[in-house]
MOPAC internal coordinates of N, CA, C and O (Angstrom, degrees):
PM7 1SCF
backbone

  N    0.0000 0     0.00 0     0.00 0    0    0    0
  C    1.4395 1     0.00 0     0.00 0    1    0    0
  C    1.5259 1   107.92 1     0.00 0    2    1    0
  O    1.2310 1   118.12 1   -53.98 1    3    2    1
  N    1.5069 1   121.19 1   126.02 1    3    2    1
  C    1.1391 1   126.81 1  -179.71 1    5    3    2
  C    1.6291 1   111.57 1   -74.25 1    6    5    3
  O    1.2310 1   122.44 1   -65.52 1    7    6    5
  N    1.4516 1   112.93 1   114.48 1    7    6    5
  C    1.8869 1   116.28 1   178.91 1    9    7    6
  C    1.7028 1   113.93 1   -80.91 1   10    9    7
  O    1.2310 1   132.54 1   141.93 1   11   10    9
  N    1.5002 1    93.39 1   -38.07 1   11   10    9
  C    1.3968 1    93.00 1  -174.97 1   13   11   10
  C    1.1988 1   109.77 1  -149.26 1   14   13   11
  O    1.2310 1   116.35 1     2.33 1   15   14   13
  N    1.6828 1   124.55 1  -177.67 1   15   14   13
  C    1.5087 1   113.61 1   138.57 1   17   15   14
  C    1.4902 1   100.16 1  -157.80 1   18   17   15
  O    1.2310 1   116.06 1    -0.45 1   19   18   17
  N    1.4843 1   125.09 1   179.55 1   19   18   17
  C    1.3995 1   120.06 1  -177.12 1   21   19   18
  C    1.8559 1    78.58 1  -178.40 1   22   21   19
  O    1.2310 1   133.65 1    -9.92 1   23   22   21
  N    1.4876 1    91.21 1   170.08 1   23   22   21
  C    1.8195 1   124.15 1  -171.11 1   25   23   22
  C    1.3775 1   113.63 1  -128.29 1   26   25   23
  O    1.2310 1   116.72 1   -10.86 1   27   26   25
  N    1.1292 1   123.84 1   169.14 1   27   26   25
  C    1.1630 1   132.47 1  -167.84 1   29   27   26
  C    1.6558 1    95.32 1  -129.44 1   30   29   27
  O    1.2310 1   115.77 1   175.48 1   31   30   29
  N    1.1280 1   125.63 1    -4.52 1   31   30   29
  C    1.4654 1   124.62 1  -167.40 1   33   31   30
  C    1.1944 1   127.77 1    91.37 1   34   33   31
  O    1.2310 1   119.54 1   -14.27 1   35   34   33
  N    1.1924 1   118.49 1   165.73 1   35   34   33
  C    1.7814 1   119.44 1   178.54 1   37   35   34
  C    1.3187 1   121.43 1   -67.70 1   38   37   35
  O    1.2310 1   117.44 1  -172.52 1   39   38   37
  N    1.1379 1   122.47 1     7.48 1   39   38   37
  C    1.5535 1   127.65 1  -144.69 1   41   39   38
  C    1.9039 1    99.44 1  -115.90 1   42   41   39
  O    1.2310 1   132.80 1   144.99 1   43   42   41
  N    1.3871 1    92.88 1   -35.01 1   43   42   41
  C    1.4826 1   109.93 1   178.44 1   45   43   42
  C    1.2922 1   124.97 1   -90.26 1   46   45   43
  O    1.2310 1   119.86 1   -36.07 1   47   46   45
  N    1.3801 1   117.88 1   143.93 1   47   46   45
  C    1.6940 1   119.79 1   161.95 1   49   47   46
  C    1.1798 1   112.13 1  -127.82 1   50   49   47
  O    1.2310 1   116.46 1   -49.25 1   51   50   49
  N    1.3574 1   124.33 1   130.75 1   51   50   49
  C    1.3119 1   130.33 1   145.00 1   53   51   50
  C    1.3882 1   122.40 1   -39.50 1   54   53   51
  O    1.2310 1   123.62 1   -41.11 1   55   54   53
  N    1.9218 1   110.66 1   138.89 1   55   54   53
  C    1.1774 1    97.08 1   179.18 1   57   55   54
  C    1.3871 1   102.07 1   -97.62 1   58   57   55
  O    1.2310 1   106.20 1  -175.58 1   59   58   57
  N    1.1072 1   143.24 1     4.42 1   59   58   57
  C    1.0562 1   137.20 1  -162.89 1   61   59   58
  C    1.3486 1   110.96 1   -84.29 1   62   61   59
  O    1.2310 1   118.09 1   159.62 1   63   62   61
  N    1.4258 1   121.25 1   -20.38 1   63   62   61
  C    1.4628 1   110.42 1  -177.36 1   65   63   62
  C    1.5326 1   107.21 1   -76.35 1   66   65   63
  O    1.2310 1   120.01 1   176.68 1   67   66   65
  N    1.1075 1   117.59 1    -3.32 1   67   66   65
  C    1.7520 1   112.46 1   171.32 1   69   67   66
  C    1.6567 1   101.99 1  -125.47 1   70   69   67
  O    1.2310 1   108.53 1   168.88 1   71   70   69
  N    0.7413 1   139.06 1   -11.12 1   71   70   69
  C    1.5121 1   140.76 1   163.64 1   73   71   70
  C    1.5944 1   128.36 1  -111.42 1   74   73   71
  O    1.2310 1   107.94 1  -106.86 1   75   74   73
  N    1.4648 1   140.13 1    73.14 1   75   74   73
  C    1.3115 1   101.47 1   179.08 1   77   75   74
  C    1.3977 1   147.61 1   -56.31 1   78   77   75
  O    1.2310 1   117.52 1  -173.53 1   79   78   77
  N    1.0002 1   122.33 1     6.47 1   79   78   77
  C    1.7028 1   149.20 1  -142.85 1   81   79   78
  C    1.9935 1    77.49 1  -101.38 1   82   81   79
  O    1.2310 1   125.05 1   159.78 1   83   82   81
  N    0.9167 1   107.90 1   -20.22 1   83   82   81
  C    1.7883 1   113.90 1  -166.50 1   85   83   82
  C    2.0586 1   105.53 1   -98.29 1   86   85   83
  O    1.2310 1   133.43 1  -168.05 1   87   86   85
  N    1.1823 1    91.65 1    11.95 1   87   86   85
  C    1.7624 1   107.65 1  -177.04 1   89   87   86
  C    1.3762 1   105.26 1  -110.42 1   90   89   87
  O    1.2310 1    99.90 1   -17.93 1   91   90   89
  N    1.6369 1   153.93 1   162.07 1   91   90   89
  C    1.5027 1   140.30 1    96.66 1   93   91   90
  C    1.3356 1    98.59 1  -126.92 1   94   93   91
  O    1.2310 1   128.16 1   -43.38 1   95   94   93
  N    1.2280 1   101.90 1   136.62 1   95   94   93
  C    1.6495 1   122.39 1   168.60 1   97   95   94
  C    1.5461 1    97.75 1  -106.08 1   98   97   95
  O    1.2310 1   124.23 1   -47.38 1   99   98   97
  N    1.3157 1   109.49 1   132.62 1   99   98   97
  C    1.5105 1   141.33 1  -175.97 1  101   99   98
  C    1.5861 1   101.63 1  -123.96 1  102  101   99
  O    1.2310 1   129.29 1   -85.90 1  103  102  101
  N    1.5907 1    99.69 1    94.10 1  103  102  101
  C    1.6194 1   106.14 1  -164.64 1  105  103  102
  C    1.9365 1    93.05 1   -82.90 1  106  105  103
  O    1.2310 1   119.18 1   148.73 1  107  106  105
  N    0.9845 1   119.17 1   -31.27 1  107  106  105
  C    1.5934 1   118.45 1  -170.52 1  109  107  106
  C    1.7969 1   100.93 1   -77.60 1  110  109  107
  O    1.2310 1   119.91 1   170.89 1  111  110  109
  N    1.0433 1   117.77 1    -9.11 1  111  110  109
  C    1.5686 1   115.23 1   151.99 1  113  111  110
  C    1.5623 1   113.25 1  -116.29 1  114  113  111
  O    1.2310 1   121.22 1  -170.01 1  115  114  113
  N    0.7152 1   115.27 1     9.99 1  115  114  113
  C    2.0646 1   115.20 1   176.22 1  117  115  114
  C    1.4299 1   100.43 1    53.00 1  118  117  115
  O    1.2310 1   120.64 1  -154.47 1  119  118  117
  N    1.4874 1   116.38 1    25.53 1  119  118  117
  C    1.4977 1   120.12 1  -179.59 1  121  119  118
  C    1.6141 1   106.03 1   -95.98 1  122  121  119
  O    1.2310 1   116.31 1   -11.20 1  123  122  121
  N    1.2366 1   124.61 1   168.80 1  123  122  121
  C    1.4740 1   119.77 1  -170.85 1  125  123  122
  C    2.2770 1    89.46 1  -155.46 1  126  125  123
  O    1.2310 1   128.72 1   -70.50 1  127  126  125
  N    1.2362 1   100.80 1   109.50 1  127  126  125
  C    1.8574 1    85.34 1   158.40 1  129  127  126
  C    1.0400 1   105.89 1  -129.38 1  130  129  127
  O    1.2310 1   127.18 1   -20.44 1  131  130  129
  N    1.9678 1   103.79 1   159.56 1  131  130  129
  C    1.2189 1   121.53 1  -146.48 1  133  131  130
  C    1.3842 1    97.35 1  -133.91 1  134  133  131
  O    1.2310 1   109.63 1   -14.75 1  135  134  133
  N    1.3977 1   137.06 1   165.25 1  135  134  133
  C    1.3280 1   130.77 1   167.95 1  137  135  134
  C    1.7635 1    98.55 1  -103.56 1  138  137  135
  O    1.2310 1   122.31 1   -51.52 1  139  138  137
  N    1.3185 1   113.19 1   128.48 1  139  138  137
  C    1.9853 1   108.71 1   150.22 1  141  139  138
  C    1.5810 1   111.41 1  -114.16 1  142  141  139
  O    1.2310 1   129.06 1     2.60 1  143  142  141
  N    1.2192 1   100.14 1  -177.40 1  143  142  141
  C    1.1585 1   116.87 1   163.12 1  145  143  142
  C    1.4205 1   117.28 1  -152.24 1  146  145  143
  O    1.2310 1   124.73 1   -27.72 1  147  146  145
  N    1.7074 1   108.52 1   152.28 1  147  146  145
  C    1.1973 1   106.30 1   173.93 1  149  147  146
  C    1.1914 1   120.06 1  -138.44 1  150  149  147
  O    1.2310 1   116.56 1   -37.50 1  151  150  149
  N    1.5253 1   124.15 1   142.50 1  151  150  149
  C    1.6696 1   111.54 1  -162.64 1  153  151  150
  C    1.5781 1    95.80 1  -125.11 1  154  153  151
  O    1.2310 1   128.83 1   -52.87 1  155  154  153
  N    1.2514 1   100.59 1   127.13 1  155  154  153
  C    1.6132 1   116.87 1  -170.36 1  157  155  154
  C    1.1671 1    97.60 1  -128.18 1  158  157  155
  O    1.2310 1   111.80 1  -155.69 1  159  158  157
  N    1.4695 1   133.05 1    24.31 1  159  158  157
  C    1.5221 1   121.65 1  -177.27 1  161  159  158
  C    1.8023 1   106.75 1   120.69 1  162  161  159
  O    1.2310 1   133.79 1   149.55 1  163  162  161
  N    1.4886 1    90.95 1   -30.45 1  163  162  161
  C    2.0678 1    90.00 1   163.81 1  165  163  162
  C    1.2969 1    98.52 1  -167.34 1  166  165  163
  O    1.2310 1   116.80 1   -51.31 1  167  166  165
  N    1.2307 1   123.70 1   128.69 1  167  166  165
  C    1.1357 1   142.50 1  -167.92 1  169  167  166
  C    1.7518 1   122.17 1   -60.12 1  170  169  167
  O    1.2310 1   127.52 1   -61.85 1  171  170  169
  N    1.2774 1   103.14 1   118.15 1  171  170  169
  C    2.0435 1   109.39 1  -168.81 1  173  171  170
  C    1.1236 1    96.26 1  -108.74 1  174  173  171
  O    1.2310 1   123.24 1   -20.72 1  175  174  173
  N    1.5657 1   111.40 1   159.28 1  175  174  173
  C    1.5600 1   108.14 1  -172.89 1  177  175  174
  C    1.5992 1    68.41 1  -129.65 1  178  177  175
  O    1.2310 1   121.30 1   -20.66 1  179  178  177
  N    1.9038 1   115.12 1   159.34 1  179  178  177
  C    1.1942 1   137.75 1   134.87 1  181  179  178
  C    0.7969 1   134.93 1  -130.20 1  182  181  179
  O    1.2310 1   114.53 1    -4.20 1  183  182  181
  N    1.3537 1   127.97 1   175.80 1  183  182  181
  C    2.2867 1   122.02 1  -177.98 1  185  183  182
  C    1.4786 1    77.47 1  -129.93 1  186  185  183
  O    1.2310 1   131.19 1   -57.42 1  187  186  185
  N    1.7109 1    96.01 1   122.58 1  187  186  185
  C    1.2719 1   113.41 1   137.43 1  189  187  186
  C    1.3136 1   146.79 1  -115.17 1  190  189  187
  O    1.2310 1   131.69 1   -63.78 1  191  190  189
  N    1.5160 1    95.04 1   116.22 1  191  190  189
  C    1.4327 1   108.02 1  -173.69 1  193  191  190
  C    1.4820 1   140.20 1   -73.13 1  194  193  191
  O    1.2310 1   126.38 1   -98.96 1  195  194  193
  N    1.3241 1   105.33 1    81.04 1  195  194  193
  C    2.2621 1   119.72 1  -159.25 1  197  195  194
  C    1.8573 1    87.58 1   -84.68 1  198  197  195
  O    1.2310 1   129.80 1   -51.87 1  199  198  197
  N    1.3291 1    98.70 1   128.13 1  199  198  197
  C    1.3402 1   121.19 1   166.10 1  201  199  198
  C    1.6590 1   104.54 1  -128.93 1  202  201  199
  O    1.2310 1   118.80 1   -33.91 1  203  202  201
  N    1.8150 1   119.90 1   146.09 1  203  202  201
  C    0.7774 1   110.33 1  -156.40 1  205  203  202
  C    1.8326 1    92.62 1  -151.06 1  206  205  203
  O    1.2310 1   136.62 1   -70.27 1  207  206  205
  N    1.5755 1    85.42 1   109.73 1  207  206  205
  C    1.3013 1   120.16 1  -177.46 1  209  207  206
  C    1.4899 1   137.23 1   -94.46 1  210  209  207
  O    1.2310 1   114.84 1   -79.29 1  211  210  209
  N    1.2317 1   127.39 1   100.71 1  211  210  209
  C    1.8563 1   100.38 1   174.87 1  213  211  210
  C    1.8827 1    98.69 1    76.82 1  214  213  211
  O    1.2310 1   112.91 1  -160.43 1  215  214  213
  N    1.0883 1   131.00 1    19.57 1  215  214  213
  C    1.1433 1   144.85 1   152.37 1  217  215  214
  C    1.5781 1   100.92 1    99.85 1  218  217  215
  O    1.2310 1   111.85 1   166.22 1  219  218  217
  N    1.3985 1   132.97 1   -13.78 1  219  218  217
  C    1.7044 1   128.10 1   163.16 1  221  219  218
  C    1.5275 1    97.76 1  -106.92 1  222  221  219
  O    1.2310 1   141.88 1     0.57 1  223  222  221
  N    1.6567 1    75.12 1  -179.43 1  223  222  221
  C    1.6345 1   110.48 1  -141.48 1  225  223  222
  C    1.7615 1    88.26 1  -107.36 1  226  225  223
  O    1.2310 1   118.74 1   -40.73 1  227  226  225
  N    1.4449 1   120.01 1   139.27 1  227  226  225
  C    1.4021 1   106.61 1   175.48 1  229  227  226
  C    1.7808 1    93.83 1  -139.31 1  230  229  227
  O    1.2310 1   123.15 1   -66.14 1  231  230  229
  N    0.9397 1   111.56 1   113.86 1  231  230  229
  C    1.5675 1   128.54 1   164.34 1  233  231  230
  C    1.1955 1   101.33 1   -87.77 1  234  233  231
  O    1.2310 1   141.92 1   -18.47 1  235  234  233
  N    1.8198 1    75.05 1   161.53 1  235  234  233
  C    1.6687 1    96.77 1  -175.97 1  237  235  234
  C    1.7532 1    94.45 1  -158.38 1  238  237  235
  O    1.2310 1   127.72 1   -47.47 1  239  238  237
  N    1.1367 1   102.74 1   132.53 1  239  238  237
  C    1.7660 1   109.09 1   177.70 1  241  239  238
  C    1.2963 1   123.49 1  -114.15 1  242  241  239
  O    1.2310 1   123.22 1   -68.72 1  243  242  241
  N    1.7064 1   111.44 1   111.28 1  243  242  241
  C    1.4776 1   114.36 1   177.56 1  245  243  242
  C    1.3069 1   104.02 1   -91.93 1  246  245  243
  O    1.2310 1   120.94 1   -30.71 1  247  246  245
  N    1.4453 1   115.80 1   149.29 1  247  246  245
  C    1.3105 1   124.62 1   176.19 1  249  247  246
  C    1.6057 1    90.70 1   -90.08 1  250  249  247
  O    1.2310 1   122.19 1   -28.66 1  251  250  249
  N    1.5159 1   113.41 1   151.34 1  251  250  249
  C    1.3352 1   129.22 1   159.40 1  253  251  250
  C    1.2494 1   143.86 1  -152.68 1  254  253  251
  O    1.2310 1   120.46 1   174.70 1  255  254  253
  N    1.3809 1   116.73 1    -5.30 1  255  254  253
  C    1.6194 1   102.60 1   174.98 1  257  255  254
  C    2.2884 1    84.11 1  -169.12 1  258  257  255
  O    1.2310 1   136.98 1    -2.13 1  259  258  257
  N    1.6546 1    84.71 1   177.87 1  259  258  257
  C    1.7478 1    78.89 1  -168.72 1  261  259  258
  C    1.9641 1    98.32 1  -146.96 1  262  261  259
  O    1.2310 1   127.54 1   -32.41 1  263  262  261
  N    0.8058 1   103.10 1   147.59 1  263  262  261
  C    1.5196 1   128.46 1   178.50 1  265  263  262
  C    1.5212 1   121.54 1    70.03 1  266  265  263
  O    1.2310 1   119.07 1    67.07 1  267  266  265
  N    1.1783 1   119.37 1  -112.93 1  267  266  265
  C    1.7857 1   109.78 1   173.82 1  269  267  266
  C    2.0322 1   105.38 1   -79.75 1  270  269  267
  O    1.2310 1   129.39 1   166.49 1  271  270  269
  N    1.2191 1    99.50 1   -13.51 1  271  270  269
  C    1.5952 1    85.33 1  -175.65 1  273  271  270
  C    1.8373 1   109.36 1   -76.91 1  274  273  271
  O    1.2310 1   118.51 1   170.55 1  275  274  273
  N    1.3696 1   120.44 1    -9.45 1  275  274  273
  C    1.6230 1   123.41 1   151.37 1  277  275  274
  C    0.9596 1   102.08 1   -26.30 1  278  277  275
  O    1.2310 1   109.25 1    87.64 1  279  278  277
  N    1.3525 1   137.74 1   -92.36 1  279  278  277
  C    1.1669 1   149.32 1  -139.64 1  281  279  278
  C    1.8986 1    98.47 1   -68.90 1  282  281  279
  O    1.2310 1   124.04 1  -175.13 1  283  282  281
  N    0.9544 1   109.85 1     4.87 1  283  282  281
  C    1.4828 1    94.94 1   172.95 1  285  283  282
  C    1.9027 1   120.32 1  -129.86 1  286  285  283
  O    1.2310 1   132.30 1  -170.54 1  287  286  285
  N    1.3803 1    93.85 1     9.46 1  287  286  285
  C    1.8701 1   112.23 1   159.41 1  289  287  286
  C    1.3374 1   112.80 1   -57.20 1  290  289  287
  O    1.2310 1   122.21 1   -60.30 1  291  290  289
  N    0.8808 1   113.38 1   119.70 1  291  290  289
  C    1.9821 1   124.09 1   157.59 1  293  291  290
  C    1.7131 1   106.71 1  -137.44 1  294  293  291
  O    1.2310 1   136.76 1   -24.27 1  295  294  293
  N    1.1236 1    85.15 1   155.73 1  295  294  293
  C    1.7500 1    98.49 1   173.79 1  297  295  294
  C    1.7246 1    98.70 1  -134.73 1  298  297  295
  O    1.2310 1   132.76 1   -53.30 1  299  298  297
  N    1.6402 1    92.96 1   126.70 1  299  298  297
  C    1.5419 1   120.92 1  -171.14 1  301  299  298
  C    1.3976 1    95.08 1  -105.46 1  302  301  299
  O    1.2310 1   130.50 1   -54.22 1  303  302  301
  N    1.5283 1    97.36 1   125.78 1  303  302  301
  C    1.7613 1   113.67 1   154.67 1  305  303  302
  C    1.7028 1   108.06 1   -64.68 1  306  305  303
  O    1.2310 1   120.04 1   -47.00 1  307  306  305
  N    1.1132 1   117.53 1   133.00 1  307  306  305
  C    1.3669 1   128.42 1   141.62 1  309  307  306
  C    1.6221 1   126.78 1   -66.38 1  310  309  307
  O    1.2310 1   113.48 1   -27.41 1  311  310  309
  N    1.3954 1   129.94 1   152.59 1  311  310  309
  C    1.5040 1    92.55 1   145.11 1  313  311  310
  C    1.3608 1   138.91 1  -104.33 1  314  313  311
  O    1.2310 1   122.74 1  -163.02 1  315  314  313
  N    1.5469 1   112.35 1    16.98 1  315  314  313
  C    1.4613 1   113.56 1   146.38 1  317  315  314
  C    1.5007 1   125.96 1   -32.02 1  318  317  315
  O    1.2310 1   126.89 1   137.00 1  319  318  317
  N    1.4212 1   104.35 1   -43.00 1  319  318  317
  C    1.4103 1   129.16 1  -148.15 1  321  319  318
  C    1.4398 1   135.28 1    70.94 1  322  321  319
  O    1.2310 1   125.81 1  -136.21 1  323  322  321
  N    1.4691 1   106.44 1    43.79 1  323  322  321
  C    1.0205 1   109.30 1   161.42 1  325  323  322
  C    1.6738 1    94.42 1  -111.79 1  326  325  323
  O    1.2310 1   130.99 1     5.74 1  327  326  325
  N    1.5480 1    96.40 1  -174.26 1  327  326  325
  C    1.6429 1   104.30 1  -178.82 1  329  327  326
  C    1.6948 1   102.02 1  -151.96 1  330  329  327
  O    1.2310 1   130.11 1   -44.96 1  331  330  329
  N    1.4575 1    98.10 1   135.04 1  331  330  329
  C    1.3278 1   118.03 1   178.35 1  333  331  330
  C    1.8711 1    96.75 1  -101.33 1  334  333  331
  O    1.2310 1   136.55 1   -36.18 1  335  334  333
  N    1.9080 1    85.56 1   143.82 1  335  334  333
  C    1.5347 1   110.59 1  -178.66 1  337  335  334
  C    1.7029 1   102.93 1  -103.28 1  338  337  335
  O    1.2310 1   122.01 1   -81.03 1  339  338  337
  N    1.4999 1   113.77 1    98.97 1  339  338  337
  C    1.3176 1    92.37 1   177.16 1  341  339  338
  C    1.7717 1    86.65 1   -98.41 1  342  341  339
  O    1.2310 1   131.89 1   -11.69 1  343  342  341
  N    1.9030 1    94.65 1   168.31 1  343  342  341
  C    1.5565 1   118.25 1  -170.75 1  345  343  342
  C    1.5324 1   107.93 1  -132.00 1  346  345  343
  O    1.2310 1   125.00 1    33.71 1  347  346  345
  N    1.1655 1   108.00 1  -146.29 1  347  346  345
  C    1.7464 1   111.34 1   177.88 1  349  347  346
  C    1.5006 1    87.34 1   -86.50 1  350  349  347
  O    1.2310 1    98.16 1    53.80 1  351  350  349
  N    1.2150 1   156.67 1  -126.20 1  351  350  349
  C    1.2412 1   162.06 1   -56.97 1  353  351  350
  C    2.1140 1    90.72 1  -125.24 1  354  353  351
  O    1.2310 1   130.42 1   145.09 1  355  354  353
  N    1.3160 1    97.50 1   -34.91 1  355  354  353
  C    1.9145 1   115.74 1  -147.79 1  357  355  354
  C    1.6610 1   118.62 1  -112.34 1  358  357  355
  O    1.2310 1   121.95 1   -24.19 1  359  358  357
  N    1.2886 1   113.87 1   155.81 1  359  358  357
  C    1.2074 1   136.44 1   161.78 1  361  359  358
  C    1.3404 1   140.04 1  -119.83 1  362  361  359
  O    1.2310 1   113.13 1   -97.87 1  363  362  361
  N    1.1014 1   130.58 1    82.13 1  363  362  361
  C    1.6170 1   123.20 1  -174.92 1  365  363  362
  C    1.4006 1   134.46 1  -123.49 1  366  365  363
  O    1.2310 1   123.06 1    -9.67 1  367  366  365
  N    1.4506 1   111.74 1   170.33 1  367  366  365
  C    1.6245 1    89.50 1   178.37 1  369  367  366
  C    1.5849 1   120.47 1   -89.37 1  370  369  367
  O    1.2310 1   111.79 1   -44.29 1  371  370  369
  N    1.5682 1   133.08 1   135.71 1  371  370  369
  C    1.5205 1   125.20 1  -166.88 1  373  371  370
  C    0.8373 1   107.53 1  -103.13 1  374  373  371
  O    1.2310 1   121.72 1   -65.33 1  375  374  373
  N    1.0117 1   114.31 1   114.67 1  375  374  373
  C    1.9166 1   131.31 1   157.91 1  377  375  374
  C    1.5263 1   105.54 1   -26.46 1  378  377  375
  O    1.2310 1   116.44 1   -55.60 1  379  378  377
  N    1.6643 1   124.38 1   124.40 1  379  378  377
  C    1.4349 1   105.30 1  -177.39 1  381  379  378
  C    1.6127 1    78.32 1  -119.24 1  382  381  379
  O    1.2310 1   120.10 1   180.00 1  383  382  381

């Protein structure tokens, strides 16, 4: 059954439709992040973080890294449950 849906705009792509490594769903928060990108003249990568509450979906978009190093963002579950954002250069822990 479809709950919700919403866009990010024309401007953006998901990387996930050619990478899954660019997906984690965090079922013990009903949270899901995704990598996009958007190229407006030089290419931005962000994680957006859709948690899904009360039957919608509420995103939220961090900006994080820029040009070919996009393509190398993931966000790792722990099993603490926290989750680290690694990038081109980095590793950290992400605020979900």
């Amino acid at each position: 059954m479809r709950l919700d849906t919403f866009g990010f705009g024309r401007d953006f792509r998901a990387l996930a439709g050619t990478d899954p490594r660019a997906f984690t769903w965090l079922p013990a928060k009903r949270t899901f992040i995704t990598v996009l990108e958007r190229d407006a003249g030089r290419r931005v990568g962000y994680v957006a973080v859709v948690h899904l509450a009360e039957r919608h979906l509420h995103p939220r978009l961090v900006q994080v890294e820029y040009g070919d190093d996009v393509d190398h963002v993931r966000a790792v579950p722990m099993p603490d449950g926290r989750v680290v954002l690694v990038t081109g250069d980095k590793a950290q822990f992400f605020e979900l």
